[in-house]
GURO-251389 format. One record per residue (C-alpha): z, y, x; residue number from 1. Coordinates in steps of 0.1 Angstrom, whole numbers. Example, Ala and Ser with C-alpha at 12.3 -4.5 7.8 and 13.67 -1.06 7.14 Angstrom:
2
{pt {78, -45, 123}, 1}
{pt {71, -11, 137}, 2}
END
This chain:
553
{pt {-380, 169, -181}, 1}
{pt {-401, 201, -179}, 2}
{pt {-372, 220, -190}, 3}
{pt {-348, 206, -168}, 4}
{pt {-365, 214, -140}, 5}
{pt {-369, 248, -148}, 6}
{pt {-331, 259, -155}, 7}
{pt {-330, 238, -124}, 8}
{pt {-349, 262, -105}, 9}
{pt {-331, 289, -122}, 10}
{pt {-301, 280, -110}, 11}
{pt {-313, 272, -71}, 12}
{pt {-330, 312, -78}, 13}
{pt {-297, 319, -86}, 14}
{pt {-275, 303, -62}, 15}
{pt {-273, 319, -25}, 16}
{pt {-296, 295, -9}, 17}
{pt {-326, 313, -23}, 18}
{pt {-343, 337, -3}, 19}
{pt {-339, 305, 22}, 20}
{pt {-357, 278, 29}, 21}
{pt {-345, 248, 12}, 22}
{pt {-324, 222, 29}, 23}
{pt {-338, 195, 32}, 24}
{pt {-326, 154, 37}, 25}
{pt {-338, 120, 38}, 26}
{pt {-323, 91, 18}, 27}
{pt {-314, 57, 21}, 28}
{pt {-302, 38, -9}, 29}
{pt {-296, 3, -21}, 30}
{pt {-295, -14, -55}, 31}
{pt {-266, -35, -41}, 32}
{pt {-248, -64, -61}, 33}
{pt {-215, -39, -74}, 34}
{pt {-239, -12, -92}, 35}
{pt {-271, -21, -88}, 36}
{pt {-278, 11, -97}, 37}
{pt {-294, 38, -74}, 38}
{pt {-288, 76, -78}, 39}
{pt {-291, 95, -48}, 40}
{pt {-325, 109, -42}, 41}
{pt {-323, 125, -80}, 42}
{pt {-287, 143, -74}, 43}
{pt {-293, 153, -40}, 44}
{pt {-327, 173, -57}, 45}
{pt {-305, 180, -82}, 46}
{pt {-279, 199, -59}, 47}
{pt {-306, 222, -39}, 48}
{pt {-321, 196, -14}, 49}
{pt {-357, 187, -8}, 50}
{pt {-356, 153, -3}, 51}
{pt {-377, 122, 12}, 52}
{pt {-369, 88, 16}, 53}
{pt {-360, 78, 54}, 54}
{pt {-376, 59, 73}, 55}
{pt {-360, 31, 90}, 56}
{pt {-386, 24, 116}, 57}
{pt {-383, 57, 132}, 58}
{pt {-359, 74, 153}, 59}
{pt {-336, 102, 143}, 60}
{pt {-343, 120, 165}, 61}
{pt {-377, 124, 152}, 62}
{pt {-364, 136, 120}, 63}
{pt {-363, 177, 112}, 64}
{pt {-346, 169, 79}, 65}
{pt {-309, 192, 78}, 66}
{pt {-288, 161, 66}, 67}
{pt {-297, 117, 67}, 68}
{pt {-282, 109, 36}, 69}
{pt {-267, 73, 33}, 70}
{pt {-259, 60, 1}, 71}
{pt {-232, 33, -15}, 72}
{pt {-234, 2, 2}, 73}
{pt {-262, 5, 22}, 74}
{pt {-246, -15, 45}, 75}
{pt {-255, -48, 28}, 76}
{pt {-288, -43, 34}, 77}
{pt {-312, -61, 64}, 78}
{pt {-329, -29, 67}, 79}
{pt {-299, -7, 75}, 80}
{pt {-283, -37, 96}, 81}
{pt {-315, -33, 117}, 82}
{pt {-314, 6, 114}, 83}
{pt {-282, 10, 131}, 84}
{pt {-283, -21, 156}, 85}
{pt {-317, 2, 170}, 86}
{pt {-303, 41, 160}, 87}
{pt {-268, 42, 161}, 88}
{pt {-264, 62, 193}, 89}
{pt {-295, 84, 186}, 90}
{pt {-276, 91, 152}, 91}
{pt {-249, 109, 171}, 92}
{pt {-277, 129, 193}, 93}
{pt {-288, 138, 156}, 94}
{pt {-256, 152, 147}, 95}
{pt {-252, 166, 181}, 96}
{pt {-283, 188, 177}, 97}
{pt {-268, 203, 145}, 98}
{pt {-277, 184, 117}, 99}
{pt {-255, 164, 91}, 100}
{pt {-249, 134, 84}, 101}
{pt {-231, 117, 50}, 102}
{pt {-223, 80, 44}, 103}
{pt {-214, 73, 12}, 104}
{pt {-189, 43, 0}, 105}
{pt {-195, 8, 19}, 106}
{pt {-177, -22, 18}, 107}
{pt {-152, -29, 47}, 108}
{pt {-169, -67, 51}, 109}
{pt {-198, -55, 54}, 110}
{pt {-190, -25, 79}, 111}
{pt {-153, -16, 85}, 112}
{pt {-161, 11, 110}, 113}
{pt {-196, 32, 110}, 114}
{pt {-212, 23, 139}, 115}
{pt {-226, 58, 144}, 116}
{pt {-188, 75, 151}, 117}
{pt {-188, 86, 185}, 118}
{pt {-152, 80, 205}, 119}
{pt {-141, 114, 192}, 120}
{pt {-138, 103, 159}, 121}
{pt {-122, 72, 141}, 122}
{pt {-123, 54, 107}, 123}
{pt {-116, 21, 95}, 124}
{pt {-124, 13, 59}, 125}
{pt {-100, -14, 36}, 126}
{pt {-109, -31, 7}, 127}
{pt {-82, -6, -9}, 128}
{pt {-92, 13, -43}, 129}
{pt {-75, 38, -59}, 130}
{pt {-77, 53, -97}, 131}
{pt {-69, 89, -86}, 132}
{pt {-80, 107, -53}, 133}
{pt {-57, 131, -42}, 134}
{pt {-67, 163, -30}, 135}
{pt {-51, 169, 11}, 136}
{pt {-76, 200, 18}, 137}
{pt {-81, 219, -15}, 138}
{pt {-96, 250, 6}, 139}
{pt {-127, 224, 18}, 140}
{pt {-159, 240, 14}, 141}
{pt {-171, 203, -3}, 142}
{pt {-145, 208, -29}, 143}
{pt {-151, 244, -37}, 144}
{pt {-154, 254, -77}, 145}
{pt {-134, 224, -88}, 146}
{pt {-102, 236, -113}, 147}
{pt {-72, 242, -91}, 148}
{pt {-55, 205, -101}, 149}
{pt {-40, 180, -79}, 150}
{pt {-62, 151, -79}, 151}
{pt {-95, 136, -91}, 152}
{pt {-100, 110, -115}, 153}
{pt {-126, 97, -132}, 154}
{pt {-123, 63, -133}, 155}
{pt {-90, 41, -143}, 156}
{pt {-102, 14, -113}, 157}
{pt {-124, 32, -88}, 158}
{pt {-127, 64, -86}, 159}
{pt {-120, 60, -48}, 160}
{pt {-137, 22, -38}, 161}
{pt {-130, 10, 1}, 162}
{pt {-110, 36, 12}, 163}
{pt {-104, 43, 50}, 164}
{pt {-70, 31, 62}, 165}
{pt {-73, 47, 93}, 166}
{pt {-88, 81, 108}, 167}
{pt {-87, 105, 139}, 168}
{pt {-106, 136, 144}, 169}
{pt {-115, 140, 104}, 170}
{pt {-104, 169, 84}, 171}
{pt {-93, 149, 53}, 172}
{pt {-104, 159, 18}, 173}
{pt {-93, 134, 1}, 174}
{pt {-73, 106, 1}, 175}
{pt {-57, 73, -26}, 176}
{pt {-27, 92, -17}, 177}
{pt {-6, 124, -7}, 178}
{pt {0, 114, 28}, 179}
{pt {-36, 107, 34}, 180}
{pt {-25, 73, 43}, 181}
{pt {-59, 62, 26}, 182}
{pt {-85, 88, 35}, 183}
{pt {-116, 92, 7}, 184}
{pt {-136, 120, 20}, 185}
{pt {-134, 134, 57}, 186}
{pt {-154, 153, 76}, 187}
{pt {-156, 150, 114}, 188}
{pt {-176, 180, 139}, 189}
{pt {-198, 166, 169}, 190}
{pt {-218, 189, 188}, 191}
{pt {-232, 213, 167}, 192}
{pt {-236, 191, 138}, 193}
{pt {-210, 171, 111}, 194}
{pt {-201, 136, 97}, 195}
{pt {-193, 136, 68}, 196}
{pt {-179, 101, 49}, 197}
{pt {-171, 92, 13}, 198}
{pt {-152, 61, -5}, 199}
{pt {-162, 79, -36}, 200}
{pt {-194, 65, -57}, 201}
{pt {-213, 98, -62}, 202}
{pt {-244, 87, -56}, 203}
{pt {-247, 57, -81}, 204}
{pt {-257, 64, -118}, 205}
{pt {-236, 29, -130}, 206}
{pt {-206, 13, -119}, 207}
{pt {-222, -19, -126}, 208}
{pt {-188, -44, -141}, 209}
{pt {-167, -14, -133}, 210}
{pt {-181, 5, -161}, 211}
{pt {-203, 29, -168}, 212}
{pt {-196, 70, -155}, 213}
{pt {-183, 97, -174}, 214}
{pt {-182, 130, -182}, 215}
{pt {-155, 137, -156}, 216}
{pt {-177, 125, -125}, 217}
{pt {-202, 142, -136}, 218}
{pt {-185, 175, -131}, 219}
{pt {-175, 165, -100}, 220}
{pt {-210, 153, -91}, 221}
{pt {-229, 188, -93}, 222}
{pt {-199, 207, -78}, 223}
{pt {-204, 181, -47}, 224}
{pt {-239, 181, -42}, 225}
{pt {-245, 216, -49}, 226}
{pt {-216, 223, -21}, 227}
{pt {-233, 199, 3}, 228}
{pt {-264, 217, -3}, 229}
{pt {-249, 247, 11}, 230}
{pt {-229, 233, 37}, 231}
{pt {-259, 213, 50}, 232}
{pt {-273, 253, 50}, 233}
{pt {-247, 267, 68}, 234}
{pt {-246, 239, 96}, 235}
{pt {-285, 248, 100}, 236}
{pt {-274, 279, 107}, 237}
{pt {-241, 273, 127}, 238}
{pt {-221, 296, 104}, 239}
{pt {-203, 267, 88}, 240}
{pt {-167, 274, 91}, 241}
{pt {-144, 252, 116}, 242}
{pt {-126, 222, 105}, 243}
{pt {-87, 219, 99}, 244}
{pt {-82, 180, 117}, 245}
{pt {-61, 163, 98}, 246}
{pt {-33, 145, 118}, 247}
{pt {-36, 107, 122}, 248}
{pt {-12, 89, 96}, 249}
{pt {26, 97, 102}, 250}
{pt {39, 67, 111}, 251}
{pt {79, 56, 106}, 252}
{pt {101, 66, 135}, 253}
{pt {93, 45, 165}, 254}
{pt {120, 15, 169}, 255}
{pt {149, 30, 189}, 256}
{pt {156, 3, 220}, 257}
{pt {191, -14, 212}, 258}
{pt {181, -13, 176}, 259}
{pt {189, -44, 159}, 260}
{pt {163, -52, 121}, 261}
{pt {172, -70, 89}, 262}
{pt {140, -77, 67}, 263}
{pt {137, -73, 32}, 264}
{pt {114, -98, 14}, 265}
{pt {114, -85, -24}, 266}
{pt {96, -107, -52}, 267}
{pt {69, -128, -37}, 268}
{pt {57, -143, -71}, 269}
{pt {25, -132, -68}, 270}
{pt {18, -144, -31}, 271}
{pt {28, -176, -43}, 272}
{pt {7, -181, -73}, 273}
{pt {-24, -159, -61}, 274}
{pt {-22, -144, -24}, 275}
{pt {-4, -174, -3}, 276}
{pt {-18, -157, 26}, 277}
{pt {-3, -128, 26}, 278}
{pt {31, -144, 25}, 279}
{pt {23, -163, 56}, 280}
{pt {10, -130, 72}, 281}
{pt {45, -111, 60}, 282}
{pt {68, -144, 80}, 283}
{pt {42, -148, 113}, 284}
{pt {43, -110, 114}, 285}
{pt {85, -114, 111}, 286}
{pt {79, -139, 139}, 287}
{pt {60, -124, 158}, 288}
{pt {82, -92, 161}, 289}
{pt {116, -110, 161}, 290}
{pt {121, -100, 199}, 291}
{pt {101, -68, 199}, 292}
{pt {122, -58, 168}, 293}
{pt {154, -75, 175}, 294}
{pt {155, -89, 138}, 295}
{pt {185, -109, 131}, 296}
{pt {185, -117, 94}, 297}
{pt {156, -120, 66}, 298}
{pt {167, -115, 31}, 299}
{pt {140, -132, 2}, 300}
{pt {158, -109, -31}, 301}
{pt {145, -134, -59}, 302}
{pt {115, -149, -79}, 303}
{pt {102, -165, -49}, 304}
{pt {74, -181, -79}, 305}
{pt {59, -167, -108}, 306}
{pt {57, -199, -127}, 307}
{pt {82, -220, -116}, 308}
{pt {51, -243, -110}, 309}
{pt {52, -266, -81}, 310}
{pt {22, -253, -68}, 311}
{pt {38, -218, -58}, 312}
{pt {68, -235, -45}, 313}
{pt {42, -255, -19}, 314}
{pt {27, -223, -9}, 315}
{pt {62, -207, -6}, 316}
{pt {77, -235, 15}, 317}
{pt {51, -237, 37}, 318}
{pt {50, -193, 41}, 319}
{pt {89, -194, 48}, 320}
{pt {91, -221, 68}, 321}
{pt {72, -207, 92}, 322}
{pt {107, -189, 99}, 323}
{pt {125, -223, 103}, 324}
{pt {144, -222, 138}, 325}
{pt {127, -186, 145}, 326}
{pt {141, -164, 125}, 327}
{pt {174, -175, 103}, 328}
{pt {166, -162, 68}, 329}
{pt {182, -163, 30}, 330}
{pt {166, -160, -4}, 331}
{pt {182, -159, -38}, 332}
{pt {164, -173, -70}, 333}
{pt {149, -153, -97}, 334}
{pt {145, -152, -136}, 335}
{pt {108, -166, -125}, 336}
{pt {122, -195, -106}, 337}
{pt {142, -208, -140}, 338}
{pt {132, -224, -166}, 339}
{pt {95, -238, -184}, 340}
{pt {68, -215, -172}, 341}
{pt {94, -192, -156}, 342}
{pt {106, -182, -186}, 343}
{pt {145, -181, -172}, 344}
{pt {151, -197, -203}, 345}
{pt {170, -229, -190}, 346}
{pt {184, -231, -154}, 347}
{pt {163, -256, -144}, 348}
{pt {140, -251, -110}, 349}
{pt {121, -268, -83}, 350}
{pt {137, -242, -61}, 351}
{pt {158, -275, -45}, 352}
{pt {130, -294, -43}, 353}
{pt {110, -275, -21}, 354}
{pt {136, -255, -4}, 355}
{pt {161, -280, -3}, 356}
{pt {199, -275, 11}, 357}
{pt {189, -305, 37}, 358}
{pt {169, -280, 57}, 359}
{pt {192, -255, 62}, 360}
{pt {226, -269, 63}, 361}
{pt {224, -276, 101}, 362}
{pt {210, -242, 109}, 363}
{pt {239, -220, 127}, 364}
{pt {240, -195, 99}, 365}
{pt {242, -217, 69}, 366}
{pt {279, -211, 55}, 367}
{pt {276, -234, 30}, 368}
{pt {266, -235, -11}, 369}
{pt {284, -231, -42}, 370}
{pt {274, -267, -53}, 371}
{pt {269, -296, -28}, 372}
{pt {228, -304, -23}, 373}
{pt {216, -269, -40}, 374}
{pt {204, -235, -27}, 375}
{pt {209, -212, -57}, 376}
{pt {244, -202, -48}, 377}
{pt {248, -203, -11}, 378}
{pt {269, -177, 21}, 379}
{pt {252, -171, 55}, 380}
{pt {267, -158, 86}, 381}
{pt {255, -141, 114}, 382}
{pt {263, -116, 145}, 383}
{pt {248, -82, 147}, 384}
{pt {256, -47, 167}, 385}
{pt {288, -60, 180}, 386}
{pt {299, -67, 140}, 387}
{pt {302, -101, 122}, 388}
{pt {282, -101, 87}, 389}
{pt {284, -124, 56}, 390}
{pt {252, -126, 34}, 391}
{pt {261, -137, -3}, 392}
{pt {228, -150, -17}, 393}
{pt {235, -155, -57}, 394}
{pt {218, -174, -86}, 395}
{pt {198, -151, -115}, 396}
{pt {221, -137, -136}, 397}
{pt {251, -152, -118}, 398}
{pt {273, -167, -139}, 399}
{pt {314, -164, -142}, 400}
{pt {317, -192, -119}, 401}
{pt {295, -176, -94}, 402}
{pt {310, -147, -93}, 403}
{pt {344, -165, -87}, 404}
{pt {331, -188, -60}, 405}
{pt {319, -156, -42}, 406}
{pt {351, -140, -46}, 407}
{pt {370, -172, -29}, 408}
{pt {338, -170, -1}, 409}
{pt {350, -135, 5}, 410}
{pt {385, -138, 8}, 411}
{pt {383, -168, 29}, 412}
{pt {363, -145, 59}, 413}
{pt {383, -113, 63}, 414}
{pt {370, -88, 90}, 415}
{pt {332, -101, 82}, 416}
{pt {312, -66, 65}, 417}
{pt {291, -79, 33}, 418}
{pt {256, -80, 22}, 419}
{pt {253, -95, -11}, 420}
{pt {214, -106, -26}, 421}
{pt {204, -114, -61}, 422}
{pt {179, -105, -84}, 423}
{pt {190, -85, -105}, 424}
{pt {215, -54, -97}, 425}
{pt {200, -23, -93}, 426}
{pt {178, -2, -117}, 427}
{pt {148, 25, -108}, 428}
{pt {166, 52, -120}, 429}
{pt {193, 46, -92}, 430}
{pt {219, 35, -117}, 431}
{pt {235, -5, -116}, 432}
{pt {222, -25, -146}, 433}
{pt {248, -25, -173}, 434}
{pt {243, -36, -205}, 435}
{pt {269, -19, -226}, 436}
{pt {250, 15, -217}, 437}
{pt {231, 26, -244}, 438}
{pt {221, 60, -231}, 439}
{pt {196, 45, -198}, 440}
{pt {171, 21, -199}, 441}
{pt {181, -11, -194}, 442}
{pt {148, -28, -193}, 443}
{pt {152, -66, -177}, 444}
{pt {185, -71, -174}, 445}
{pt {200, -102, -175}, 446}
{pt {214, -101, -205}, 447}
{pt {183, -95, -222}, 448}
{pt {171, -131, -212}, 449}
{pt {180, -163, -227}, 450}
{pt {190, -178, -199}, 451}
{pt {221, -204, -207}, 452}
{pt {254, -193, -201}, 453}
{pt {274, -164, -189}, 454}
{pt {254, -139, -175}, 455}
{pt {265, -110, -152}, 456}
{pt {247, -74, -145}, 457}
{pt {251, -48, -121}, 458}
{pt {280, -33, -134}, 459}
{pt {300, -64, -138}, 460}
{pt {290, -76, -106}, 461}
{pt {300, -44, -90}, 462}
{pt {331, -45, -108}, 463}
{pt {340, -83, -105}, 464}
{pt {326, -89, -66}, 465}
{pt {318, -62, -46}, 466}
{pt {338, -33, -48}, 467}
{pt {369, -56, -43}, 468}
{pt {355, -65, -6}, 469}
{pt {344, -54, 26}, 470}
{pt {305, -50, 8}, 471}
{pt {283, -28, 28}, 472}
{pt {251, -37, 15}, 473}
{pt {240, -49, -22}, 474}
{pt {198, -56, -21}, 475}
{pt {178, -66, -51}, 476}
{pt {143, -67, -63}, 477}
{pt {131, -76, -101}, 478}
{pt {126, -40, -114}, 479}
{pt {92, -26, -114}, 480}
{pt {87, 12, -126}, 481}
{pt {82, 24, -88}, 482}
{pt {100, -1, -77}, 483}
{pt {131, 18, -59}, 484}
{pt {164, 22, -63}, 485}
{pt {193, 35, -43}, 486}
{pt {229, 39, -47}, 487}
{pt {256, 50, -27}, 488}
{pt {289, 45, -39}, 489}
{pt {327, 39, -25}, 490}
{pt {344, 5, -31}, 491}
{pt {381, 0, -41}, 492}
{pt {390, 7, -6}, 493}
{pt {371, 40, -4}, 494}
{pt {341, 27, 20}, 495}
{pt {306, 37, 11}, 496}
{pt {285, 4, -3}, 497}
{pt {253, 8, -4}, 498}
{pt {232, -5, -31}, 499}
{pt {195, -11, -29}, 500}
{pt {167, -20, -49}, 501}
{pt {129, -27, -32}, 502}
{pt {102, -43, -51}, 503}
{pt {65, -37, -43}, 504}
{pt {49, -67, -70}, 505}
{pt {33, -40, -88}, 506}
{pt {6, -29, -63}, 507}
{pt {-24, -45, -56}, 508}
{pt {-28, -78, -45}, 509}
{pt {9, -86, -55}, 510}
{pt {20, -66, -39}, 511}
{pt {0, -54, -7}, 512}
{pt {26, -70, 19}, 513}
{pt {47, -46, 21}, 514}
{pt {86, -54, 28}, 515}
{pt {114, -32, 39}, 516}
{pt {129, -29, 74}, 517}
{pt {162, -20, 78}, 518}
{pt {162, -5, 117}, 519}
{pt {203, 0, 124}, 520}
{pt {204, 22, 156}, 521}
{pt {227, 17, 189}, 522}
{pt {251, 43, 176}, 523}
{pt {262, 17, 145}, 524}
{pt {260, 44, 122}, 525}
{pt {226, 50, 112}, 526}
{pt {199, 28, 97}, 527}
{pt {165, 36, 90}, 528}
{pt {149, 25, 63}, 529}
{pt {117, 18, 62}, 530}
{pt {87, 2, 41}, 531}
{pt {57, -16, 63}, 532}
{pt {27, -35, 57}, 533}
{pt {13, -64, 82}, 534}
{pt {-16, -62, 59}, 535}
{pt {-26, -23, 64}, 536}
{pt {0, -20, 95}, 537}
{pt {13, 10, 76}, 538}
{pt {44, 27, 65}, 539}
{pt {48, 39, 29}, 540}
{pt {62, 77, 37}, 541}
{pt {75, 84, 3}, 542}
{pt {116, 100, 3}, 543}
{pt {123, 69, -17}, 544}
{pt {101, 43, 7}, 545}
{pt {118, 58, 42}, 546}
{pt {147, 71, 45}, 547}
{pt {182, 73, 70}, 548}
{pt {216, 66, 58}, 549}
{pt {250, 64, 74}, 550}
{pt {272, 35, 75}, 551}
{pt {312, 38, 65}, 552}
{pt {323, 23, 98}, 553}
END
């Protein structure tokens, strides 16, 4: 210990806080229930501080210490409950005065928004983690001396825990992603002083059931608190450079008035089996925006289960019926939906059970459905932007029959512009399935399943169905990878269809509530294309999550 205290010293000698009075700052840490580990008082010593613990019983504003340091999940605590129900505002006189103040990770039930941010500034923390934490500022003083590389990582589940969802004001370090969408380090000026706040664990020695640290935070751990020393120095002494604000969150194009929406619903399995109540939050959302965002048509693209299991079909019934005489709406079944276990290895399913023909057939879109008293092969018409549409909603793997009763749908409603749903069409590498390609993946395509009978892809469907008609839309879901897919392509009658895959199962939580919102404009040209959350209340700005394209009219 004597040793390490000495190269310690050494290095403060060395660094270019010597000849200076040490910073100094007063901790607050907790053994809370995800670590229950502590940390901070030894790093921040570590770092080129002289610390103390602080005391919660007496003002800020008594304090002389350069930085209040408050550590992971304080927030759980009585003591800082009590702390900042008497001290919040004379925290922000604190700052004011020229002092700094850090807030480590805490968890958003506990505290969604610090209660010391002054109007100025804005956060709002979700329980949102991230493996990586992408660097948005790499010329931040708190960052300085890490390798020149994109983003940090140094732990596969949290290496950013309760990220912000939400900022104004904050020059944005780093964030779960490149957008800074989810913010994981910002830093905010207030008088003469800074905020400063973290949704990454630095200050905890264990991870508690996440797993112990490794080498890779601890390199990231004496850069940071070494470059908070000095910035704590430099606010001291008001020479700390200004702040690049980071822009609030780009949000999608605002909807254009005259606009007309069809929603996308892509695989819901997982909301079914695990996270029901972010089904019902996608359909009250679709609801609740039906006027503000003139939707017309909702389009489920397939495994509406996981499991085939009745008890995901009750919680899917009871999520999409809350659409029933609100919002006319179509799904398609899965391979998930078919067979034992949702294996797709018979075509039997509860899907006409729980969704069954009965409570649709009266509804003024129904069409009508391939076999009397069953949903898996049904036609849907609507009225949209002075054009007449036709949705084709088709079984898994449609079969020869399928496709033949869709072609006889088609041809018996000339003049109506196509949309045709099923599971399975698309890939993620923007390419149909086909199954006699040997030179791209074909991962999951239907005729990789033992699902009974014949079986039709993406290319045969293309060529069989939809290039022969008036298509101008093909959606599916079922592919993960990243989930996209897009394909614009002309038909046998040299119109553009375009072809569309959206699947989002693969995030967090099933999925994270994302759908896609397809905005077509007053001109009848353009659509915009774009991915939201009611969840987060986000857009996913990715080229491949929002996007405009130009209808063949």
């Amino acid at each position: 210990m004597r040793n390490l205290r000495t190269a310690l010293l050494a290095l403060f000698i060395a660094s270019p806080l010597f000849g200076q009075a040490k910073p100094t700052a007063l901790v607050y840490e907790h053994k809370d229930q995800w670590t229950q580990s502590l940390g901070a008082l030894e790093l921040l010593e570590q770092g080129g501080f002289g610390v103390s613990d602080l005391s919660l019983g007496k003002s800020p504003l008594e304090c002389e210490a350069d930085m209040i340091f408050l550590g992971s999940f304080t927030s759980e605590s009585e003591a800082y409950k009590q702390y900042m129900k008497s001290f919040a505002a004379e925290l922000r006189s604190y700052v004011e005065k020229g002092h700094l103040l850090v807030q480590m990770v805490q968890a958003d039930q506990t505290e969604e928004t610090p209660p010391f941010l002054p109007s100025s500034l804005g956060a709002m923390r979700a329980d949102q983690d991230f493996s990586k934490a992408h660097i948005v500022s790499a010329s931040s003083h708190l960052l300085q001396g890490l390798p020149e590389i994109s983003c940090i990582s140094f732990h596969p589940r949290a290496t950013v825990w309760e990220s912000f969802v939400d900022q104004k004001g904050f020059e944005v370090t780093l964030a779960g992603d490149k957008h800074a969408q989810f913010p994981a380090l910002l830093e905010g000026a207030l008088g003469k002083g800074r905020i400063i706040l973290s949704s990454l664990a630095l200050d905890k020695q264990s991870f508690g059931s996440f797993g112990e640290p490794n080498e890779a935070i601890d390199k990231v751990r004496e850069i940071f608190f070494q470059n908070l020393a000095r910035h704590a120095m430099a606010i001291r002494n008001q020479t700390a450079e200004p702040l690049n604000v980071t822009p609030s969150p780009i949000k999608a194009a605002d909807f254009v008035e005259g606009s007309w929406t069809l929603v996308l619903l892509p695989d819901i399995q997982n909301y079914s089996q695990y996270y029901p109540g972010l089904l019902l939050a996608q359909t009250a959302w679709i609801v609740q925006n039906q006027s503000k965002h003139n939707i017309k048509f909702v389009l489920q693209l397939g495994d509406i289960t996981n499991h085939n299991a009745v008890e995901e079909w009750e919680n899917a019934r009871m999520a999409l019926s809350l659409m029933n005489g609100r919002a006319p709406y179509a799904f398609c079944p899965g391979n998930h939906d078919y067979g034992p276990g949702g294996n797709a290895s018979t075509r039997e399913t509860h899907l006409n059970e729980y969704l069954p023909l009965k409570d649709y057939a009266l509804t003024p879109t129904f069409g009508g459905a391939m076999v009397p008293g069953k949903m898996d092969n049904t036609f849907h018409l609507f009225e949209a932007g002075g054009r007449k549409w036709i949705v084709l909603a088709l079984e898994w793997a449609p079969r020869d029959v399928t496709v033949a009763w869709a072609n006889k749908v088609m041809n018996e409603h000339p003049g109506r512009k196509g949309i045709l749903i099923t599971h399975a069409y698309m890939n993620n590498n923007d390419l149909r399935y086909d199954h006699n390609d040997s030179e791209n993946p074909q991962t999951y395509n239907p005729h990789l399943y033992s699902t009974p009978g014949s079986k039709n892809d993406g290319r045969q469907l293309w060529e069989k169905l939809v290039s022969k008609h008036d298509f101008v839309f093909a959606f599916n879901g079922h592919v993960l990878g990243d989930g996209t897919g897009y394909l614009a392509e002309k038909n046998k009658k040299g119109k553009v269809v375009h072809q569309m895959l959206a699947n989002y199962q693969m995030r967090q939580l099933g999925g994270e509530g994302y759908m896609r919102l397809l905005e077509f404009l007053p001109d009848g040209k353009t659509v915009q294309v774009k991915t939201f959350s009611p969840l987060y209340g986000k857009y996913l700005l990715e080229p491949d999550q929002q996007f405009c394209i130009k209808l063949d009219f």
